[in-house]
C-alpha positions as CSV (number, residue, x, y, z in Angstrom):
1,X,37.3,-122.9,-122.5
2,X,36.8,-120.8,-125.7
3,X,39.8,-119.4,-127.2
4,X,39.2,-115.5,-126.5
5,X,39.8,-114.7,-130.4
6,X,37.0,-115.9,-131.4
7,X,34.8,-113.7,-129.2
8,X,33.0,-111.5,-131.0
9,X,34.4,-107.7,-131.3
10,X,32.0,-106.0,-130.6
11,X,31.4,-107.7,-127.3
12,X,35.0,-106.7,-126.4
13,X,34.0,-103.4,-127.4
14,X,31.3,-103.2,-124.7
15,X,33.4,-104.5,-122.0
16,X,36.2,-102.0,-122.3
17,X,33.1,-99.1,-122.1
18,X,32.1,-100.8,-119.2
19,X,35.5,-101.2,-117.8
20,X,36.5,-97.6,-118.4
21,X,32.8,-96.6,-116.9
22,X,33.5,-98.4,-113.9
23,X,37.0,-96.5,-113.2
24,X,35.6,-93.2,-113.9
25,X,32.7,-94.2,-110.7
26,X,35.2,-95.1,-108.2
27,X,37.6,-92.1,-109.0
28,X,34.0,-90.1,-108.4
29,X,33.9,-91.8,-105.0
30,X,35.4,-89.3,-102.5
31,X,35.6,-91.8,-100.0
32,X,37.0,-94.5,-101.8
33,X,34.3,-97.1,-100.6
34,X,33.1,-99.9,-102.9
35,X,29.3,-100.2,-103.7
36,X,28.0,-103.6,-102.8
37,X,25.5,-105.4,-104.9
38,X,23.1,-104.6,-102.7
39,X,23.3,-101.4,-101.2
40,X,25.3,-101.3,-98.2
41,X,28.8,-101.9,-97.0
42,X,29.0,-102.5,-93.7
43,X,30.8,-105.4,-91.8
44,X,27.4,-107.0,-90.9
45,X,26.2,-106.8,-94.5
46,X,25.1,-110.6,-95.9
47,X,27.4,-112.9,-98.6
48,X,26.6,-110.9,-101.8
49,X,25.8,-113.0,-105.5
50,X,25.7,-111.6,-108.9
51,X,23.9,-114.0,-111.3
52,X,23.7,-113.3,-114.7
53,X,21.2,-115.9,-116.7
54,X,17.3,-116.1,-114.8
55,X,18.2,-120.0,-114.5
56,X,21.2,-119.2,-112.6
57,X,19.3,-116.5,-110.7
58,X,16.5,-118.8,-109.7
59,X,19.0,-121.7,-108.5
60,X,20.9,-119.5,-106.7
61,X,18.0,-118.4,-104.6
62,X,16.8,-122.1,-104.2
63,X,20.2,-123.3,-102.6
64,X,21.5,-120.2,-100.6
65,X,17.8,-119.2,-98.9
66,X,18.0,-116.2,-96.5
67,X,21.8,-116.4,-95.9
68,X,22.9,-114.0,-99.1
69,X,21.9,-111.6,-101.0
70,X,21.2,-112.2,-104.5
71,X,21.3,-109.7,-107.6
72,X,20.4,-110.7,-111.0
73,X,21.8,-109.2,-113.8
74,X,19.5,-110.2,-116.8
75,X,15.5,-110.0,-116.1
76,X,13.1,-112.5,-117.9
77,X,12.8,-112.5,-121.2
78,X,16.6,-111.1,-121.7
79,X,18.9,-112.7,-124.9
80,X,22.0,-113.7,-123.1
81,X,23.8,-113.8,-126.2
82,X,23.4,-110.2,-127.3
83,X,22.7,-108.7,-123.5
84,X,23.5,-105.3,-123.4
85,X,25.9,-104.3,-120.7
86,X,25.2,-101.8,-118.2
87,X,27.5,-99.6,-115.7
88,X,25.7,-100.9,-112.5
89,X,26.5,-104.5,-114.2
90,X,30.2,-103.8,-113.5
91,X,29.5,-102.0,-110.1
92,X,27.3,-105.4,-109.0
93,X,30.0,-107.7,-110.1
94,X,32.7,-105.6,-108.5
95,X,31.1,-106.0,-105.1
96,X,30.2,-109.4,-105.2
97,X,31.8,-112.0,-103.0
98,X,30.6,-114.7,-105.8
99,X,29.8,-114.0,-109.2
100,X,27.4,-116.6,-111.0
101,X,28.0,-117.3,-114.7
102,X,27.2,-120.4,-117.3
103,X,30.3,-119.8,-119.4
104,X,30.9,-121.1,-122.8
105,X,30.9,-118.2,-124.2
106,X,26.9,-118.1,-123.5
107,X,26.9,-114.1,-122.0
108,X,29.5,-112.8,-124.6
109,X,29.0,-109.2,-123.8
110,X,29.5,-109.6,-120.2
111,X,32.9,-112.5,-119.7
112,X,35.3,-109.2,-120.3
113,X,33.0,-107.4,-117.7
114,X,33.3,-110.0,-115.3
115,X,37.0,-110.9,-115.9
116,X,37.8,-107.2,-115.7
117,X,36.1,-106.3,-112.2
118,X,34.9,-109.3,-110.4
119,X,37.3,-109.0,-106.7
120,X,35.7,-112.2,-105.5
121,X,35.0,-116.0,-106.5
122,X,33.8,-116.4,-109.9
123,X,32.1,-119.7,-110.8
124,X,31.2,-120.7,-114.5
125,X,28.7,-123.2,-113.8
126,X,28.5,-125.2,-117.4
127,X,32.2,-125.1,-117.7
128,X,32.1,-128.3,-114.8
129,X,34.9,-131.2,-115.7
130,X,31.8,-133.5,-115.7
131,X,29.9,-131.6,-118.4
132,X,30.6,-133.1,-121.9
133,X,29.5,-130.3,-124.1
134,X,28.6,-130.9,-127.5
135,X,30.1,-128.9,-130.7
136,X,28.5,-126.0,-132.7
137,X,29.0,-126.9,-136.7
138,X,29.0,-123.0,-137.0
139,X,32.2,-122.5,-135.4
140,X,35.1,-124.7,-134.9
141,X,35.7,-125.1,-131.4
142,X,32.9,-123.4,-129.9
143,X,31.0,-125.7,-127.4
144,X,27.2,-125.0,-127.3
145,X,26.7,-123.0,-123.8
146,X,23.1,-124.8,-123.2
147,X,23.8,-127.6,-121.2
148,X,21.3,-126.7,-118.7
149,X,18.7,-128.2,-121.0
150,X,19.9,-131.3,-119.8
151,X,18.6,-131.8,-116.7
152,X,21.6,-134.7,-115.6
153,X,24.1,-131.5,-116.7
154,X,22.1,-128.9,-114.4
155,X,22.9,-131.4,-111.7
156,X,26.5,-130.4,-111.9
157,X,25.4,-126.6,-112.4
158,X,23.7,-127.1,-108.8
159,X,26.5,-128.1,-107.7
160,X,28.9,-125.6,-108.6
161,X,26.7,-123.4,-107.4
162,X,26.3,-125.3,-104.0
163,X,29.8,-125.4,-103.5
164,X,30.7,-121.5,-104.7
165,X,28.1,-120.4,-101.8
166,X,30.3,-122.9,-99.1
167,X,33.3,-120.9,-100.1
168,X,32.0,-117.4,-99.6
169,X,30.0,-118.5,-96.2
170,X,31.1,-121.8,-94.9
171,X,29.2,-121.7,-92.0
172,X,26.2,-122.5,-93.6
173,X,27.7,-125.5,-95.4
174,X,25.3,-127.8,-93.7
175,X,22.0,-125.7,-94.8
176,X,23.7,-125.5,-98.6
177,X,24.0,-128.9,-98.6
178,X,20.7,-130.0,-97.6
179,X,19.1,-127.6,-99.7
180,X,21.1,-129.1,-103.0
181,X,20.1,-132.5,-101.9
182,X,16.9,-131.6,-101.4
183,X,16.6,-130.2,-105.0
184,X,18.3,-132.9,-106.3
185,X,15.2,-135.6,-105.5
186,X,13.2,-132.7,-107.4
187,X,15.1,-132.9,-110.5
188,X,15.0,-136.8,-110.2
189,X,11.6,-136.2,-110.0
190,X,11.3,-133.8,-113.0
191,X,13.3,-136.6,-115.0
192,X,10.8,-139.2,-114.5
193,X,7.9,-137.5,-115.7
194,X,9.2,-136.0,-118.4
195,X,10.4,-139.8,-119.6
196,X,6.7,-140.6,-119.0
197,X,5.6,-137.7,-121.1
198,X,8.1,-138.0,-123.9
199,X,6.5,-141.7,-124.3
200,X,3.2,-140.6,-125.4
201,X,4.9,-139.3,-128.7
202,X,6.1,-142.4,-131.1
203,X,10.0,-141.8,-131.6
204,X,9.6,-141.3,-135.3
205,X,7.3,-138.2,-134.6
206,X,10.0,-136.7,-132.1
207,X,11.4,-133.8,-134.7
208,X,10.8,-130.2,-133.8
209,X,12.3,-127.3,-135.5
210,X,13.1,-124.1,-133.4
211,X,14.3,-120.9,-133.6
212,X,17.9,-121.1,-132.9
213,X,20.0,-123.9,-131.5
214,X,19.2,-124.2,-128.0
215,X,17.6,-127.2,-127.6
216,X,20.3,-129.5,-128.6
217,X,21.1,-131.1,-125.2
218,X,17.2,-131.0,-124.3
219,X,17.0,-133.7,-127.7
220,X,19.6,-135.5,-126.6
221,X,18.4,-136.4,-123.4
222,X,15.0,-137.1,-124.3
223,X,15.5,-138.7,-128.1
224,X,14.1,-135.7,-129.7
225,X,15.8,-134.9,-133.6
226,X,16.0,-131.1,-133.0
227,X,16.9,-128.0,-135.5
228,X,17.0,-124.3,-135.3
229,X,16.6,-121.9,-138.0
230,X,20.6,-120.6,-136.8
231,X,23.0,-122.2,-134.7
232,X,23.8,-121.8,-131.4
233,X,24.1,-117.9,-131.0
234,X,21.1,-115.8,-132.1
235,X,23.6,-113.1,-133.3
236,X,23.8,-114.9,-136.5
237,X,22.0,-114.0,-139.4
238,X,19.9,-117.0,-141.0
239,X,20.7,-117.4,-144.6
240,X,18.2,-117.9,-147.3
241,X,20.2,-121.6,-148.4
242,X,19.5,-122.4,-144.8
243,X,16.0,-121.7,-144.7
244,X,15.4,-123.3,-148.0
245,X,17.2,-126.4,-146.5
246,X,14.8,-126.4,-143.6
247,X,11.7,-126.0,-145.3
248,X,13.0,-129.3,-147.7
249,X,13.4,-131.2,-144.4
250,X,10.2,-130.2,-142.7
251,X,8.2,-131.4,-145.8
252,X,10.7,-134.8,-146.0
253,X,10.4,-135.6,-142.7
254,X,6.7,-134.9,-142.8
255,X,7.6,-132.2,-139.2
256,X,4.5,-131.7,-137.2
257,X,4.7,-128.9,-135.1
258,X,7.8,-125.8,-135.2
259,X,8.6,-123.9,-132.3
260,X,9.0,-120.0,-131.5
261,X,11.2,-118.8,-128.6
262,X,10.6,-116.6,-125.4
263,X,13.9,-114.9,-125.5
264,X,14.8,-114.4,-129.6
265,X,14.2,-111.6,-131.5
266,X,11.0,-111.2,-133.6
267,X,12.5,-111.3,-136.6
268,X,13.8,-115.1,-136.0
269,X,10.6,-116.4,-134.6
270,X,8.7,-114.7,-138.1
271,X,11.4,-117.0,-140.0
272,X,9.7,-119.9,-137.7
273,X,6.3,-118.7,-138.7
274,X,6.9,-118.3,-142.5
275,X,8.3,-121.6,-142.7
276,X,5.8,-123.6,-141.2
277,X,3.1,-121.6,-143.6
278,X,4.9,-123.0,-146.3
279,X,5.0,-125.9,-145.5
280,X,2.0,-126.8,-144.0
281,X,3.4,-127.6,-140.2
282,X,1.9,-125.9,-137.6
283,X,3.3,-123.6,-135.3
284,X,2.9,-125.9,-132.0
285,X,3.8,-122.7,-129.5
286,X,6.2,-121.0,-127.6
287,X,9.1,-122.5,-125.8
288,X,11.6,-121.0,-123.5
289,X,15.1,-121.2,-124.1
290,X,17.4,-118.6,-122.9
291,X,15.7,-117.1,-120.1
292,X,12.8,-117.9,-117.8
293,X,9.6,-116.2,-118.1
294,X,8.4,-113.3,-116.2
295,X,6.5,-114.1,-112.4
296,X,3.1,-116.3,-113.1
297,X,4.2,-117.2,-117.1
298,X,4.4,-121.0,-115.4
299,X,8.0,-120.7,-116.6
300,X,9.4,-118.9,-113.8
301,X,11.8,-121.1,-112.3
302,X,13.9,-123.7,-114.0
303,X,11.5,-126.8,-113.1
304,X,8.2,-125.1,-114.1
305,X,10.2,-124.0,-117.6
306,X,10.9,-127.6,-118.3
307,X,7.6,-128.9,-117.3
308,X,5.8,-126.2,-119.6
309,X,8.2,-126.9,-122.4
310,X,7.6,-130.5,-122.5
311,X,3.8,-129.8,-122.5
312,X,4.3,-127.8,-125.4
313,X,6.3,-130.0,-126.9
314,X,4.6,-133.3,-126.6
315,X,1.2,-132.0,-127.0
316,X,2.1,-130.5,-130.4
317,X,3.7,-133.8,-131.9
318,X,1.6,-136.8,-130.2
């Protein structure tokens, strides 16, 4: 877990408003009643989930079926790391009987927001025993929050997720089960043609430059050097020594293709743009990182993103 003083203030700042927000409804309610996530409150009322990430949301859906209700916080397209927190958010999470979250400090603004109102099972999905995160060189114990590009680490995010939905309605453990197995021979499945993709591109072409650092477990996994114009939170402001430094390795290493982001801010993906004009690389297209993309981008759930951004990928560099 990250040690909560190195959050950043003005995230705390938002989750107090919220906080304070959310009293201020419930004193408004005259009849004392809690609104659900979805609507309603009666006795007969399906297992509510909040997720917050579109990756979350999407597995969520694909394990619990028809027997919950889901809410998602964030919509496509959404920057976890500098999400901007809502009053519903705290009303949602406050009538959830399981609250979805990857942890590691990935949704900064909203950990107080959850901490502060969630009533029912939290799970922080990359925060898994089994999950061996890697470090951020930005900041000294800070473990990079993106283990989900790794699809043997979403494995364990499946099932945390599998096992949060058996403890809020355990009698549809058998149906959660099978759906997470199920879903498991897809990922298997994912794997192996990714490994059969990544082989058309010789391992001394496999550099790509991106726009932050969320595609350091996604190299890892697949033998790719990777490196983002920040680190590992796109709240940090890229420095000119940096970008100097990366345009002297994109002309060392002779870098084919760099990458802009679904999810970062323009500014960022310009950075991306400039530097591959000065260099001469080529700006091999858009990858998703943070979020999924909107319905019929063919990035819309977490297997189609990985499939289209290892066509991006390999068809820039090979």
């Amino acid at each position: 877990m990250i040690n909560q003083n190195k959050r950043i203030g003005y995230s705390q700042f938002f989750a107090g408003l919220v906080v304070l927000l959310m009293g201020l409804i419930q004193v408004g309610c005259g009849d004392g009643e809690e609104p659900s996530a979805t609507g309603g409150s009666g006795a007969e009322a399906k297992p509510s989930v909040v997720t917050t990430t579109t990756m979350l949301d999407d597995l969520a859906r694909t394990l619990a079926g028809d027997h919950v209700e889901v809410v998602g916080i964030m919509r496509p397209g959404q920057d976890p790391h500098v999400y901007e927190v809502l009053p519903r958010d705290a009303q949602a999470i406050a009538s959830a009987d399981l609250v979805i979250a990857n942890g590691l400090n990935l949704e900064a603004t909203l950990h107080g927001v959850i901490e502060g109102n969630a009533k029912g099972k939290v799970v922080y999905a990359a925060e898994h025993d089994a999950i061996e995160t890697l470090g951020s060189e930005d900041y000294e114990g800070a473990p990079d929050p993106h283990c989900w590009m790794d699809i043997e680490l979403w494995k364990h995010y499946v099932t945390s997720v599998r096992d949060g939905l058996i403890a809020i309605d355990p009698g549809n453990q058998a149906d959660y089960e099978s759906r997470a197995t199920a879903y498991f021979t897809e990922l298997d499945e994912l794997q192996t043609w990714m490994t059969e993709r990544f082989a058309e591109v010789p391992e001394s072409q496999r550099v790509i430059v991106t726009s932050h650092d969320a595609f350091n477990y996604f190299g890892n996994a697949n033998k790719i050097e990777v490196h983002g114009v920040i680190g590992i939170s796109t709240e940090q402001a890229p420095r000119p020594q940096d970008i100097a430094a990366l345009e002297a390795m994109v002309k060392e290493r002779n870098v084919q293709a760099l990458f802009i982001e679904s999810s970062t801010s323009p500014t960022l993906n310009s950075i991306v743009e400039k530097v591959a004009e000065q260099t001469g690389a080529k700006v091999g297209g858009t990858l998703y990182s943070d979020s999924l993309g909107m319905p019929g981008s063919g990035a819309d759930t977490y297997i189609t993103m990985m499939k289209h951004n290892v066509n991006t990928v390999v068809d820039a560099l090979k």
